[in-house]
C-alpha positions as CSV (number, residue, x, y, z in Angstrom):
1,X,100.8,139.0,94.4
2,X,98.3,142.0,93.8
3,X,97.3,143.5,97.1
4,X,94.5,142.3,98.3
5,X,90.7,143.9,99.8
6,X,91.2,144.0,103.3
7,X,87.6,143.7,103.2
8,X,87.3,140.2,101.7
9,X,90.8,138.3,103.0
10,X,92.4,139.1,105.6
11,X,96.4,138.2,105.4
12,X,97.2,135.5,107.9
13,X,99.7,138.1,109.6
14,X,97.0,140.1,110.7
15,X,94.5,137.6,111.2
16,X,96.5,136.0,114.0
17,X,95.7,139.7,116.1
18,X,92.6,139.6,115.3
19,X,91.5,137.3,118.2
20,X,87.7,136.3,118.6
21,X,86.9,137.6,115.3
22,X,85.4,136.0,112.1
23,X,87.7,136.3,109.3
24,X,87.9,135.6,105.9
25,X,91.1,133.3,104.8
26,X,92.7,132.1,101.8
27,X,96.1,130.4,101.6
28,X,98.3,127.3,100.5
29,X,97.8,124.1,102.2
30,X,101.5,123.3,103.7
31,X,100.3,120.5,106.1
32,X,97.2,118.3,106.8
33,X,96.2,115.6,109.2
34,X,94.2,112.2,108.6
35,X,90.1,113.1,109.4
36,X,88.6,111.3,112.4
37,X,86.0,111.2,114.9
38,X,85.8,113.9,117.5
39,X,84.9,113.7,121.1
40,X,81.5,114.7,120.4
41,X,79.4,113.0,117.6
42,X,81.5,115.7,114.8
43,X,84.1,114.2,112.5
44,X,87.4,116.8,112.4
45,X,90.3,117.5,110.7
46,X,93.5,119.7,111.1
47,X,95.8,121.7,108.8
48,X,98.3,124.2,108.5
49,X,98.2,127.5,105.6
50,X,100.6,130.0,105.0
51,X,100.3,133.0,102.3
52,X,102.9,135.7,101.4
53,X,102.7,137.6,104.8
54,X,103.8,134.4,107.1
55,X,105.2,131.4,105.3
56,X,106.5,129.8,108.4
57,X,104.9,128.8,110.5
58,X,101.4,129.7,109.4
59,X,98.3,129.2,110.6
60,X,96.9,126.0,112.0
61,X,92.8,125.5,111.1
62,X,91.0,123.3,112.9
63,X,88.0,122.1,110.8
64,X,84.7,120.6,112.2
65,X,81.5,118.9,109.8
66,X,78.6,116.4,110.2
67,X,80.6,113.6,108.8
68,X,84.0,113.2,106.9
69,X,82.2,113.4,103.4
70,X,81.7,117.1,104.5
71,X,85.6,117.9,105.3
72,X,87.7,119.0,103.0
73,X,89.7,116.2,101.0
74,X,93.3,118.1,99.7
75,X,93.7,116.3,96.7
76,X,97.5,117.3,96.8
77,X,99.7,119.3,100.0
78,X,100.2,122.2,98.1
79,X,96.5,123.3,97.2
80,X,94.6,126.5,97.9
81,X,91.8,126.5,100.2
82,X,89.8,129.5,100.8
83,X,88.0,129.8,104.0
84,X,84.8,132.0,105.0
85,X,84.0,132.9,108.6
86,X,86.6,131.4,110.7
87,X,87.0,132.7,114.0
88,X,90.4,133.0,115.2
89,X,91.3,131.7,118.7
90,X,94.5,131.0,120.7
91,X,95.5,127.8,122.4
92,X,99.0,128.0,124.6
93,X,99.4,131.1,123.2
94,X,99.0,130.6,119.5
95,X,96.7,131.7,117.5
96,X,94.3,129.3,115.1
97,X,91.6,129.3,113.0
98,X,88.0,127.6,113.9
99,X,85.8,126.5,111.7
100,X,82.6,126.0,112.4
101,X,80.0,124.2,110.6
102,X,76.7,126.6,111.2
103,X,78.7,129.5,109.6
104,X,81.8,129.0,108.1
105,X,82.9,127.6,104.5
106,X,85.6,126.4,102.5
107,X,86.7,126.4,98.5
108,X,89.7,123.8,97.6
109,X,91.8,125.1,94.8
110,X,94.5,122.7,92.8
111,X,98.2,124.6,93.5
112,X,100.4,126.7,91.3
113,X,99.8,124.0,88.6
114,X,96.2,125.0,88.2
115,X,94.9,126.4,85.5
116,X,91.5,127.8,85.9
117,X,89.6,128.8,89.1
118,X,86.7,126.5,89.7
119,X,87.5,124.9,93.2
120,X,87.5,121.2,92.7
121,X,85.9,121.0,96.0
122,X,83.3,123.6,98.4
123,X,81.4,123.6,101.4
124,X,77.4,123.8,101.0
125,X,77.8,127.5,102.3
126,X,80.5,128.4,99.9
127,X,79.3,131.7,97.6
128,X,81.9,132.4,94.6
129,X,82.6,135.6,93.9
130,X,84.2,137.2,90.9
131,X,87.3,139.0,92.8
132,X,87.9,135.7,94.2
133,X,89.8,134.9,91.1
134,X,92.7,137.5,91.2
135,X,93.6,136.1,94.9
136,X,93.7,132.3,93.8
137,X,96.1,133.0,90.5
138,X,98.0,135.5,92.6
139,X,98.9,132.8,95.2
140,X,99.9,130.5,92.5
141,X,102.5,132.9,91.1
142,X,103.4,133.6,94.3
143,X,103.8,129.6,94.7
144,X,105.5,128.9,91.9
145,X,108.7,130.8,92.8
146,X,108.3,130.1,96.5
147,X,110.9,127.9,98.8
148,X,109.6,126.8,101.7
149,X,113.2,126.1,103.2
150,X,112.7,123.3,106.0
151,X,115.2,123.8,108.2
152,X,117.0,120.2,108.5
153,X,118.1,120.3,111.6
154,X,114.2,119.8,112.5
155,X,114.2,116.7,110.6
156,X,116.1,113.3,111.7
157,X,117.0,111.3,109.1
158,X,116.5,107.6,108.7
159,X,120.1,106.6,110.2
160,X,118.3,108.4,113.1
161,X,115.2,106.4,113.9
162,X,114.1,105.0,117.2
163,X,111.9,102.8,117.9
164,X,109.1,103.3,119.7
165,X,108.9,107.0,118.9
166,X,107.2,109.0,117.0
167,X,109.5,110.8,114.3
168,X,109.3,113.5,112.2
169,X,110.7,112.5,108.2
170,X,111.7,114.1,104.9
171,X,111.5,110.8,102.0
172,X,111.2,110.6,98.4
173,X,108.6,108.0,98.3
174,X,109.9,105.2,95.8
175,X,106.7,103.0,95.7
176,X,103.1,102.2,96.9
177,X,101.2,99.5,96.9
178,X,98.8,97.0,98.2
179,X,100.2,94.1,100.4
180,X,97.1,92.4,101.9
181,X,93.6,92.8,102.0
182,X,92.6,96.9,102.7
183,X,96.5,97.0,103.6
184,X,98.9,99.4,101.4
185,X,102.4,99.9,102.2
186,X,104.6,103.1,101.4
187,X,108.3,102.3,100.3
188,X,110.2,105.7,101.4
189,X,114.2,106.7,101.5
190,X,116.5,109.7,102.5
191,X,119.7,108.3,101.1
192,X,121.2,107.0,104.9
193,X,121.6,103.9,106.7
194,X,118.9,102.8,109.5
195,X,120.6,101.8,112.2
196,X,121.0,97.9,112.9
197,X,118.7,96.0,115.2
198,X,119.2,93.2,118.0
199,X,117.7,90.0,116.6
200,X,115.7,88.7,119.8
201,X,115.2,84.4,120.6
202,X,111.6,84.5,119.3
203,X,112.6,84.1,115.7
204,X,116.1,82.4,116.1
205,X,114.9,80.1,119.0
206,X,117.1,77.1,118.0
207,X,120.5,78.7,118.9
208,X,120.2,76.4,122.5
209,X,120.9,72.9,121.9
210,X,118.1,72.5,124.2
211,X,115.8,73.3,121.8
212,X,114.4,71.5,118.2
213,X,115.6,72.1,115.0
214,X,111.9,72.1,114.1
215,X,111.9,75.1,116.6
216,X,113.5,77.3,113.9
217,X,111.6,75.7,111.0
218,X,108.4,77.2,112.3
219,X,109.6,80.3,113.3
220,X,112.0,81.4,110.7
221,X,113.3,85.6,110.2
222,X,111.7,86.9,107.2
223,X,113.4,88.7,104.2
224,X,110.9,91.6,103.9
225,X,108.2,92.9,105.8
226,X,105.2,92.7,102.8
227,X,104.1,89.2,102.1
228,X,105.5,88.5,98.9
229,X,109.0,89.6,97.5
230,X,108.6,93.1,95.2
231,X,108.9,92.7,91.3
232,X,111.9,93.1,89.7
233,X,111.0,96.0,88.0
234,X,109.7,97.4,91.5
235,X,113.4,96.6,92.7
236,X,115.5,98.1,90.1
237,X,113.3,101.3,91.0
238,X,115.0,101.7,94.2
239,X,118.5,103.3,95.2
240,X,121.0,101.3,95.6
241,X,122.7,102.5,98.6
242,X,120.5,104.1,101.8
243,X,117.9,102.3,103.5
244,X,114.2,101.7,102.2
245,X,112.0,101.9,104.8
246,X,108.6,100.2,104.3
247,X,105.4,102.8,106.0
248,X,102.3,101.1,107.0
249,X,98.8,102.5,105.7
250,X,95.9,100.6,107.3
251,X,92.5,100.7,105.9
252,X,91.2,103.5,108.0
253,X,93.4,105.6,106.7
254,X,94.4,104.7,102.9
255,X,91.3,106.5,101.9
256,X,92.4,109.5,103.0
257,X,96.2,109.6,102.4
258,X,96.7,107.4,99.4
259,X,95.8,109.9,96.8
260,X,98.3,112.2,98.3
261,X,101.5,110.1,97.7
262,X,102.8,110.6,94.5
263,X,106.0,108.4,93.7
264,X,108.9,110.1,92.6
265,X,108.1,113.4,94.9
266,X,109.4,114.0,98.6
267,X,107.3,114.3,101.2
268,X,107.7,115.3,104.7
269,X,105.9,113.3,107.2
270,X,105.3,114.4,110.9
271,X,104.3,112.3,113.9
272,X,105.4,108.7,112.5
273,X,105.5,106.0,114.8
274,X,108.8,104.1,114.3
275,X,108.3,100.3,115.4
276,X,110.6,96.7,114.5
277,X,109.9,93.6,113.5
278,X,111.5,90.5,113.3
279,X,114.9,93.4,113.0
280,X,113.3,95.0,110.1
281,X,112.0,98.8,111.0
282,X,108.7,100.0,109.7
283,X,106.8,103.4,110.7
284,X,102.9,103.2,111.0
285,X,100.9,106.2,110.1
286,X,98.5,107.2,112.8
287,X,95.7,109.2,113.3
288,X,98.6,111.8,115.0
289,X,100.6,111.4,111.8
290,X,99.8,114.9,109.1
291,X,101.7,115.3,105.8
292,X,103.9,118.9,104.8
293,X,104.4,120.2,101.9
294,X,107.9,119.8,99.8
295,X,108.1,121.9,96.4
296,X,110.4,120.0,93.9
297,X,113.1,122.9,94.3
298,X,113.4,122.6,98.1
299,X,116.8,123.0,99.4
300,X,116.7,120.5,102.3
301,X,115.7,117.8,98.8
302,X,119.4,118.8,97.8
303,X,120.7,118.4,101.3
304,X,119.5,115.0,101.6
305,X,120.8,113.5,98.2
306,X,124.1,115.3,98.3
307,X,125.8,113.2,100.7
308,X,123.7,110.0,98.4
309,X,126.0,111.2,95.8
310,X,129.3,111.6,97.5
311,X,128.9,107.9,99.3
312,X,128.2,106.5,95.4
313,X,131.8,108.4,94.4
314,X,134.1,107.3,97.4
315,X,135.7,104.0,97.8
316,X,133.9,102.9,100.6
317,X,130.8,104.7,100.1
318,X,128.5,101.4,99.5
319,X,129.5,99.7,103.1
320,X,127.0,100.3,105.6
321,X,127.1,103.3,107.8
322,X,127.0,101.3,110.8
323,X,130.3,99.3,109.9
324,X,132.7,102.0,110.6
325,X,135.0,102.4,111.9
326,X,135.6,98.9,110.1
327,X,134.0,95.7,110.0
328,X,134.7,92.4,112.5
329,X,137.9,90.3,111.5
330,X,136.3,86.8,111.9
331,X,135.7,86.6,108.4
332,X,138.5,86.7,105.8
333,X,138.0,86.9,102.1
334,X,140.1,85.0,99.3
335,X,139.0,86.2,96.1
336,X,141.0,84.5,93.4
337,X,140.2,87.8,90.6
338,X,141.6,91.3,92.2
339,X,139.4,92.2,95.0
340,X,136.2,93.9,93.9
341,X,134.8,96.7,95.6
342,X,132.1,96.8,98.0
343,X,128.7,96.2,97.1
344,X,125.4,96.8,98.7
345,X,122.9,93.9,99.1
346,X,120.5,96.2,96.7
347,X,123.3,95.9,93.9
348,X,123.2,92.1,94.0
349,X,119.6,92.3,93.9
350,X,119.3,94.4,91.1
351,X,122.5,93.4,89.1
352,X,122.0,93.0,85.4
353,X,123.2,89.3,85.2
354,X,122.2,86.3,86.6
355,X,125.5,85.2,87.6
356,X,127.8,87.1,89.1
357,X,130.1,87.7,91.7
358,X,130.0,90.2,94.7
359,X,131.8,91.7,97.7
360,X,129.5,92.7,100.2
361,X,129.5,93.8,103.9
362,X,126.5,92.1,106.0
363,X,125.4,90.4,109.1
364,X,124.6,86.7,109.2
365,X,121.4,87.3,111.3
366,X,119.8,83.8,110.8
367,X,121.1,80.3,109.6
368,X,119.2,77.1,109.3
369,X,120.3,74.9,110.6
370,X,121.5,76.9,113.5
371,X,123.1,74.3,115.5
372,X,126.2,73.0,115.1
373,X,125.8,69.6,115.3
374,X,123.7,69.6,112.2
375,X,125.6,71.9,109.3
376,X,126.5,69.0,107.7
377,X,124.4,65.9,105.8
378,X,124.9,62.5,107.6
379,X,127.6,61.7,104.9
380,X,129.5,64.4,105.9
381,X,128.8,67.4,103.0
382,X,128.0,71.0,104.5
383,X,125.0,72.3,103.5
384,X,123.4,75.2,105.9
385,X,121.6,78.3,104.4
386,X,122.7,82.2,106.5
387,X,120.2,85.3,106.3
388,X,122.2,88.3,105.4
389,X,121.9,91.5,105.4
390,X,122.8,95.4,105.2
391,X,120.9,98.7,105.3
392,X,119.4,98.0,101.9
393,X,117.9,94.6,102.2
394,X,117.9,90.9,103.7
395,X,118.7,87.7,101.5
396,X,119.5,84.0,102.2
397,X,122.6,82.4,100.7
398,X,123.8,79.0,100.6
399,X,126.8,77.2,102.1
400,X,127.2,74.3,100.4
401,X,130.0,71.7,99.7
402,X,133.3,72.8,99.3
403,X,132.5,76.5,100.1
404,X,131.4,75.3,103.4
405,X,134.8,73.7,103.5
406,X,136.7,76.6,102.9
407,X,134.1,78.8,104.8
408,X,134.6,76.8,108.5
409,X,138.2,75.9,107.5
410,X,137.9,72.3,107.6
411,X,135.6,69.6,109.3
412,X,136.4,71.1,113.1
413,X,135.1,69.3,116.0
414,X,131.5,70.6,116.8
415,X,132.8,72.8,119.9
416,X,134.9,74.5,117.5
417,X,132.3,75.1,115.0
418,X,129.6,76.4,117.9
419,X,131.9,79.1,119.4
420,X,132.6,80.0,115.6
421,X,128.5,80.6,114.8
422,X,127.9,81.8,118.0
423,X,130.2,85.1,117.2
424,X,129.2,84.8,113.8
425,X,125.6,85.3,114.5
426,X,125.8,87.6,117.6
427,X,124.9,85.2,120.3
428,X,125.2,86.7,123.8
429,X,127.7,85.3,126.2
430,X,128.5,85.3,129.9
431,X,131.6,85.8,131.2
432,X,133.0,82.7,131.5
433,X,131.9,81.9,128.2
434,X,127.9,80.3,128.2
435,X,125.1,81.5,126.3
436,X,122.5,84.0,128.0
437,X,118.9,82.0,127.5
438,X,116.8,84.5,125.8
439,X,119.1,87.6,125.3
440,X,118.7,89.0,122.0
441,X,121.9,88.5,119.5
442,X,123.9,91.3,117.9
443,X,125.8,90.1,115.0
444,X,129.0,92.1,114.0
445,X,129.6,93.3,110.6
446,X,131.2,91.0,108.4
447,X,132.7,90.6,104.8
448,X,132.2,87.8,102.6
449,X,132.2,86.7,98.6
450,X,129.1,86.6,97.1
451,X,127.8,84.5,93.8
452,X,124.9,84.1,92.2
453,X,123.5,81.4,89.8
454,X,120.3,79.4,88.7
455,X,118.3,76.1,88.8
456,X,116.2,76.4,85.8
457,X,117.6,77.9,82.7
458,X,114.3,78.0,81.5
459,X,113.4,80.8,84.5
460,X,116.8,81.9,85.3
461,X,115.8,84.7,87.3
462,X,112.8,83.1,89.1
463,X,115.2,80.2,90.2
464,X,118.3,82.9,90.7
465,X,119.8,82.3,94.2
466,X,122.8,82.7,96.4
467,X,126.2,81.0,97.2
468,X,128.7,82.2,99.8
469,X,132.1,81.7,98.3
470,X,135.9,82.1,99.2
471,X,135.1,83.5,102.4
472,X,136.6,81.7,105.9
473,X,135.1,82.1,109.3
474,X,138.1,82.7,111.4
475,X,136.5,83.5,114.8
């Protein structure tokens, strides 16, 4: 970048000594946080710039207007903003930019993909100037040769959420949408497994023979979190293999964050609270929740998808993360062809045909009916439908008929069959053998045989469903 009048910018490695003084900024947008109200009757917003003198970690700008119309709105993390008049203060230590709204102003510039120099937005008190021209295009070149390099240790991936916390992550975002009323959802993955969750009495409270069947009817575990199922065009977007974790974007914020999530790109998103539902995680983005910039070329990108790559080449690189060291033994498979590989619950979903056959690794985290007295019809057929799932997503399947036969090896006596659900749904135990009232259920890993079919040939895939097949509970 040409050097630059003193006189007009200041480089953010010298700004940062120049403590209680008005400066004059301009730099690349690497972070922002969502606008909102501040103590006082001001609305406020956060974000962090970096230019050629200190890429990491920047400089963090705390922005004050009249009302959020007057903030600036980054139409993309990546943008050049040019600021007038900013005093720089410390805070713990570290310096940061103030702006205030009596003096100071702002020009918004689109990134290294621009390609002239009017900013798209500017503060009432912003005055172009001619020379400010040469400082805009020499940040873009700068830019677009740049690499931020994240360092990924400061990153947890998805196999590493936790609930309740708030988490920093590094996701390609795979989809957006709208799932209710002012509502919109972020689909995001990294390529790894989210660890398994506990399945708590709430929404599997028919376990006890003490309570209704009708218990379960009302209260049955969902599939996904969004209302309706995705498309199947949607579906056969996503990976595969890795977990897709759905982010929640209420109404106060969708206006301001929505525009900045591009499909397709990575983003890095800080301050994420990481919450469960009905199993399923799901992070919320908050008012504490800012976005970070990711250029395409960034290496931690191609440190996340190159273990993606090797699990898709190795034999067992579609069985979940969590399974290992190996799955549970109360489930044998007897697949009549030569034992297919492992599939992911994804690949079913998105497999070409409507019929087909599978090997998969899951947990049976539901069934209805859940009681043993009731898997089969008064004249003696099984019929009973299991929840499944893995890391990539939940389905329902059948038993029915002769599978069931094969699946609980016979018509055992209703003792028999209860212990056998109990381990194969996770149901908590004392020691000498009871079930724990309330205490949530871990189901172990299982295998089983898979098949698909239809009920209407004239909407094969609208009617497409699930069969458990040549598998036997052996617990």
């Amino acid at each position: 970048m040409e050097e630059r009048d003193d006189y007009t910018f200041m480089t953010i490695k010298d700004a940062i000594l120049a403590i209680n003084q008005k400066v004059n900024l301009i730099g690349v947008v690497v972070e922002w946080g969502f606008p909102k109200q501040s103590k006082g009757s001001d609305s406020f917003c956060s974000l962090k710039i970096f230019d050629e003198s200190r890429s990491t970690p920047g400089i963090s700008v705390n922005i004050f207007a009249e009302n959020m119309e007057k903030l600036p709105r980054v139409i993309s993390v990546g943008d050049i903003i040019q600021l007038s008049h900013v005093m720089i203060k410390t805070h713990n230590g570290e310096a940061y930019a103030l702006f205030n709204k009596k003096f100071s102003s702002f020009a918004l510039y689109e990134g290294k993909n621009g390609e002239d120099f009017l900013p798209y937005q500017a503060s009432l008190r912003f005055r172009p100037r001619e020379q400010d021209k040469k400082f805009v295009g020499g940040l873009r070149k700068w830019l677009s040769n740049f690499q931020l390099g994240e360092d990924s240790r400061n990153i947890p991936l998805l196999r590493e959420i936790k609930k309740g916390e708030r988490m920093d992550l590094a996701c390609k975002i795979l989809h957006i949408c709208e799932v209710a009323e002012g509502e919109w959802m972020a689909f995001v993955w990294d390529g790894t497994d989210t660890p398994p969750n506990h399945i708590h009495n709430k929404f599997f409270n028919a376990v006890s023979a003490n309570l209704r069947l009708e218990d379960e009817m009302d209260n049955q575990l969902p599939v996904q979190l969004e209302p309706l199922p995705l498309s199947r065009d949607v579906l056969h977007s996503f990976p595969t293999v890795g977990s897709v974790l759905r982010v929640i974007i209420d109404q106060v914020n969708k206006k301001h964050v929505l525009h900045l999530l591009n499909t397709g790109k990575w983003m890095i998103f800080l301050n994420v609270l990481c919450q469960v539902n009905a199993g399923l995680w799901y992070g919320v983005l908050t008012h504490f929740t800012r976005l970070r910039y990711m250029p395409s070329e960034d290496p931690l990108i191609l440190e996340r998808q190159r273990p993606f790559e090797k699990r898709l080449s190795i034999q067992y690189g579609r069985m979940p993360f969590w399974s290992f060291p190996w799955i549970s033994r109360i489930t044998e498979v007897d697949y009549n062809d030569d034992k297919p590989p492992f599939v992911t619950l994804m690949d079913v979903l998105n497999h070409q045909k409507v019929t087909a056959k599978f090997r998969c690794t899951i947990r049976v985290v539901a069934a209805l009916p859940c009681r043993a007295e009731d898997v089969r019809s008064p004249c003696g057929n099984y019929r009973m439908r299991l929840t499944l799932e893995d890391p990539t997503a939940r389905i329902h399947a059948f038993v029915y008929g002769d599978d069931g036969e094969k699946f609980f090896d016979g018509y055992p006596s209703v003792v028999v069959l209860k212990r056998k659900l109990n381990k194969l749904l996770g149901v908590a135990l004392s020691d000498d053998g009871k079930e724990i009232k309330d205490a949530p259920r871990n189901p172990p890993w299982v295998q089983c045989c898979l098949k698909s079919y239809y009920l209407d040939k004239n909407d094969k895939w609208g009617s497409r469903h699930y069969r458990i097949f040549d598998t036997k509970l052996v617990g």
